[in-house]
N, C-alpha and C positions, 0 to 999 in steps of 0.2 A: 504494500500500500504506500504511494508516495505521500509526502508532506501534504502537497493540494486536497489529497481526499481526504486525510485525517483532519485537516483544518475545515473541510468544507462538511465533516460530518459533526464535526463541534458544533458548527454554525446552527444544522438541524437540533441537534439537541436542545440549545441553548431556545431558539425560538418553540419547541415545543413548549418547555420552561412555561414560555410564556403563555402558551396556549392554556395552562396550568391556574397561572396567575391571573387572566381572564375571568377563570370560574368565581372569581371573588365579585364580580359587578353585576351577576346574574341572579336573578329573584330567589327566593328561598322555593319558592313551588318548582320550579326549573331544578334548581339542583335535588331535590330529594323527588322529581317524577321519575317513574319507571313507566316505561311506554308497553312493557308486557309484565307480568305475577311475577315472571322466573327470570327476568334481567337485572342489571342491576342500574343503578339512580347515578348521575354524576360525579354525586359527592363519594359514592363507593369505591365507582372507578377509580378517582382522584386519589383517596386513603389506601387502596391496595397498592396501586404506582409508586406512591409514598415508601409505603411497605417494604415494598420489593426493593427498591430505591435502597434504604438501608439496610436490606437483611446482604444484598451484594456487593454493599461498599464493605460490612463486616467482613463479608468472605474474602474480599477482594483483599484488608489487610491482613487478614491472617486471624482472627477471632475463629472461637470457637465454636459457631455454628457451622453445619453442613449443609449439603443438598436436601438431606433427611430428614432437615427441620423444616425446610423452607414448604409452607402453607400450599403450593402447586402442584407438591409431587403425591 
């Protein structure tokens, strides 16, 4: 992977981020609707991303969680 793609995949990240940071301007009904019984609401989505977010920065430095804890498997 060259430099340009690693830097230009940051960039997606980072604007995700924001996509993230959005959820805060949206009505309260918006974020806790679920459009079907067995999906989940925004704000869940958001919270598990979150989640996940630091259960793999843990992993990533060397903490003692494994794959085995992590809520997906």
């Amino acid at each position: 992977m060259t430099t340009e793609s690693k830097l230009a995949l940051i960039e997606v990240f980072d604007n995700l981020s924001n996509a993230f940071d959005d959820t805060l301007n949206l009505e309260r009904e918006a974020v806790l609707f679920r459009p079907f019984s067995d999906s989940w609401s925004i704000i869940e989505q958001v919270v598990h991303c979150a989640d996940f977010d630091i259960a793999m920065s843990q992993i990533s430095l060397g903490d003692s969680i494994s794959w085995n804890h992590c809520a997906f498997l």
